[in-house]
N, C-alpha and C positions, 0 to 999 in steps of 0.2 A: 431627278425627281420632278424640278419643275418643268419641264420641256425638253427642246430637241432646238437649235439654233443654229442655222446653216450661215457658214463665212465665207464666203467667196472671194479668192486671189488675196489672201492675206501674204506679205511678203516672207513669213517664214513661221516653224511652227509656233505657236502658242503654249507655253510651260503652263501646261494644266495641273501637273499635281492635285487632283481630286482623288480624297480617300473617301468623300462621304456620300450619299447619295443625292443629297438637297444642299450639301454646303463644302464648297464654295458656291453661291448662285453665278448663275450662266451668265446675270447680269456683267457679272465683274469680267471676263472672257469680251463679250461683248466690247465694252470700255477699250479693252486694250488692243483690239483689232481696231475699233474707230481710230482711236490715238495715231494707230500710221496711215490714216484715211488721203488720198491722194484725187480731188476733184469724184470719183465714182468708187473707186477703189481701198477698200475692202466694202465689199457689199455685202448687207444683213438681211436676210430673209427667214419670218418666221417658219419653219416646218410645218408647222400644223396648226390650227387657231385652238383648238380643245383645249390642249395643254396649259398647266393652271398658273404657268409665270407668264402668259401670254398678256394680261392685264398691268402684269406690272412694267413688263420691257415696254411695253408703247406707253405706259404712263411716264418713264423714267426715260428710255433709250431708246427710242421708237425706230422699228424695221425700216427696211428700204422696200419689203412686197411683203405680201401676205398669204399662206400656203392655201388657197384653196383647191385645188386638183389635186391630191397629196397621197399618198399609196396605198390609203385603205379602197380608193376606184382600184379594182382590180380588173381585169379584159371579161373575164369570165365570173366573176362574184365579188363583193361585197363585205370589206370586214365595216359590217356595221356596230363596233365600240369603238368607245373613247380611249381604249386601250389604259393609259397611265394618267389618262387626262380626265380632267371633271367630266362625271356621266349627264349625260341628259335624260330627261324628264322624256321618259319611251313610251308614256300615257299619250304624250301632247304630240313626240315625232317619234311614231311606232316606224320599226325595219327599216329597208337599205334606203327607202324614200326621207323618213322622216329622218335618219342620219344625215343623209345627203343635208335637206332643208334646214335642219339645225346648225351644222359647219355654214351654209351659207348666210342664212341670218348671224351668225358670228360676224364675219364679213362685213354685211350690211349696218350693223350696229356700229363698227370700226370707220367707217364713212358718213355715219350719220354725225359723230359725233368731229369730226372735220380732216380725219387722217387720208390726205389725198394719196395713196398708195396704192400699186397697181395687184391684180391678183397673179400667187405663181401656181405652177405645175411642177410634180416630180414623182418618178414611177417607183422609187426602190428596184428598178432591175437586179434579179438575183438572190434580192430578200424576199421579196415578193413574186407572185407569177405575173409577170407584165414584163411585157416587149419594150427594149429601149425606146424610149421616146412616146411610151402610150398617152402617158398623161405630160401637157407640151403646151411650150408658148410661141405664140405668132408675134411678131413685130414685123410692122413696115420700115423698111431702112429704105433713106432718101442719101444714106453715101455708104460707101465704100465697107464690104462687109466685113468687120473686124470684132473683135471682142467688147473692144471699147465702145464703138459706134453703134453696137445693137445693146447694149447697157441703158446708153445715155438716150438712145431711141426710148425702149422700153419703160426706162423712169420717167419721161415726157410722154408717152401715149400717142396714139391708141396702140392697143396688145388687147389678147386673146387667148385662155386658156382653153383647152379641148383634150375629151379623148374619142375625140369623134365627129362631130362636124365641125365644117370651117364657117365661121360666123361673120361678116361684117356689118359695122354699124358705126353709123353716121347720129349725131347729133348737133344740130347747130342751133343755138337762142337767138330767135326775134322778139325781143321784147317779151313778153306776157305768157309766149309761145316756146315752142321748140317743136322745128323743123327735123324728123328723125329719116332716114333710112338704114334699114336693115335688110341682109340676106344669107340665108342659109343651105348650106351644102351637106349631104351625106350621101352615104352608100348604101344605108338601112332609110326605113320609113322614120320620118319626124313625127314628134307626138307633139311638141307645140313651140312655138315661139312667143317671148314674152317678155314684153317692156316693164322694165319698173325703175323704180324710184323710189328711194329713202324705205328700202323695202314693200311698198306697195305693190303691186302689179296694176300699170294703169293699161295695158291691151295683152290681148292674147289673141295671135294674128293665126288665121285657118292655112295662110300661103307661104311658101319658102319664101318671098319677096314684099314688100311693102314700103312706101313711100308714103307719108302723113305730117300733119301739124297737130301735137297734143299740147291741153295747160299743164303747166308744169312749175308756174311761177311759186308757189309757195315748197318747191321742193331745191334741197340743196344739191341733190346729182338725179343722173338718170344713165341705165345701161341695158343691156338685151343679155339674153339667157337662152337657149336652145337648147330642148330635152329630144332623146331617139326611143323609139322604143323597142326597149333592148331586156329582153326577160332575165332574170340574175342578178343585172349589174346596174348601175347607172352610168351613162353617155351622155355627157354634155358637155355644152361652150358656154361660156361668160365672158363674156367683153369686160376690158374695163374700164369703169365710171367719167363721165362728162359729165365735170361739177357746174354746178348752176349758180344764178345770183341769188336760188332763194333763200328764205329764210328758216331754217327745221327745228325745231324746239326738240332736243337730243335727252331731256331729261330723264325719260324712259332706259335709254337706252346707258345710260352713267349709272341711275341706279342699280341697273342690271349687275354693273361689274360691280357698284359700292357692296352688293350682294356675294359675289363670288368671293371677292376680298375676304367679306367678314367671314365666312365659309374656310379659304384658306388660312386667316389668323387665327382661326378656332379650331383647325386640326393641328396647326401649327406649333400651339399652345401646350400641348399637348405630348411635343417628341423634344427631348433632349436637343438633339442637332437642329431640328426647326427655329428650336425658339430664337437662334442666333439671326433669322432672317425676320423677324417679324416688324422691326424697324423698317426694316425697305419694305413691306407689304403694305403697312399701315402708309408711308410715304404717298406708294402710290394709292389707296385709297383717297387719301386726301385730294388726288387731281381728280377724281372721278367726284365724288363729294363736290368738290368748286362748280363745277358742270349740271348742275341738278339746280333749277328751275324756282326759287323758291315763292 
């Protein structure tokens, strides 16, 4: 009920014993996979950011990545819901565009507010119609290619989600400044390239290629984004985030979740087997709450 929580190389199964749909929470699962946690190993990655325990695992258990390329990019269309997850406001992000830009200001909200976590990919091959490896991450490995070494790559940076072009981007701070390059590859036409920061968009560049100095000082990260234009679907790269010195005032973005929280303890309230979870929901409210600006 509350999500979807991907465990990578856990050294043996997990005794789930779930009879209920919402309880045991995923949380407690979580827990016990970190428990044999060895330098990288077991890795947690959220599936998907929609999903409504998604606030509480980083307030409480925080991921190792964060699902943005996630299965509903399908090669040939678009499941644009939230499926089991909180719906969004389809006023504000109408069809496959504004689902796209909704999951990704999810994202962005998750960095604003200081979780330095890289973005993942994953296609559901089989569940979904998507070719192995549609939606996929880049890492640059400087040793020897092993499981472990493109991990511990990947948690250090830089990496690159895609299901379609290859994106590289550079940023380095001088002072006040930040020194960017970016370039972008496809096989279809690009519709735009486009810097941002603490969800801003500070440029939208006309050329595959570009080399510049923007301000950026009052921003806490900065990364590139690359849209194709691809009728049906949505096709894109995300780089991930090069955090900054600056300073981001995140309280918009805490209330947002103190918002969903209270959302979730109020259906919660409501069902027999939720109400057992409502202790950890309100918990994590509470960290989002500390973070709000007063």
């Amino acid at each position: 009920g509350g999500g979807a929580w991907m465990l990578h190389q856990i050294p043996e199964p997990l005794p789930l014993g779930v009879d209920g749909r919402w309880f045991p929470p995923g949380i407690q699962f979580v827990k016990q996979a970190r428990a044999w946690r060895q330098q990288i190993f077991p890795w947690f990655d959220l599936e998907k950011l929609i999903w409504w325990e998604v606030p509480v695992l980083m307030a409480l258990e925080p991921a190792d990545s964060l699902g943005l390329l996630h299965n509903h990019y399908n090669q040939y269309g678009m499941l644009e819901n939230e499926a089991w997850g909180r719906p969004r406001d389809t006023t504000r992000f109408p069809g496959k565009e504004g689902f796209s830009a909704y999951t990704t200001g999810l994202l962005y909200r998750y960095w604003n507010l200081g979780f330095k976590l890289p973005p993942s990919a994953g296609s559901a091959t089989g569940v979904l119609p998507n070719p192995a490896g549609y939606n996929r991450i880049y890492v640059p490995l400087r040793k020897p290619f092993t499981v472990e070494n493109w991990y511990a790559a990947y948690r250090e940076g830089p990496s690159f989600v895609t299901n379609g072009p290859v994106l590289f981007f550079e940023a380095r701070p001088k002072g006040k400044q930040v020194a960017v390059k970016v370039e972008a590859l496809a096989r279809e036409p690009i519709d735009r390239i486009e810097i941002v920061a603490n969800g801003e968009v500070l440029r939208t560049l006309a050329s595959r290629q570009a080399q510049f100095t923007i301000e950026a000082e009052n921003h806490s990260w900065i990364a590139a984004r690359c849209y194709l234009k691809t009728p049906g679907t949505v096709r894109m790269a995300h780089s991930s985030a090069v955090f900054l010195a600056g300073q981001w005032d995140a309280s918009a973005d805490a209330r947002y979740f103190v918002e969903w929280l209270d959302a979730l303890i109020r259906d919660s309230e409501a069902d027999a087997e939720r109400r057992q979870l409502l202790g950890l929901y309100r918990q994590a409210r509470e960290f989002y709450a500390a973070r709000i600006r007063k």
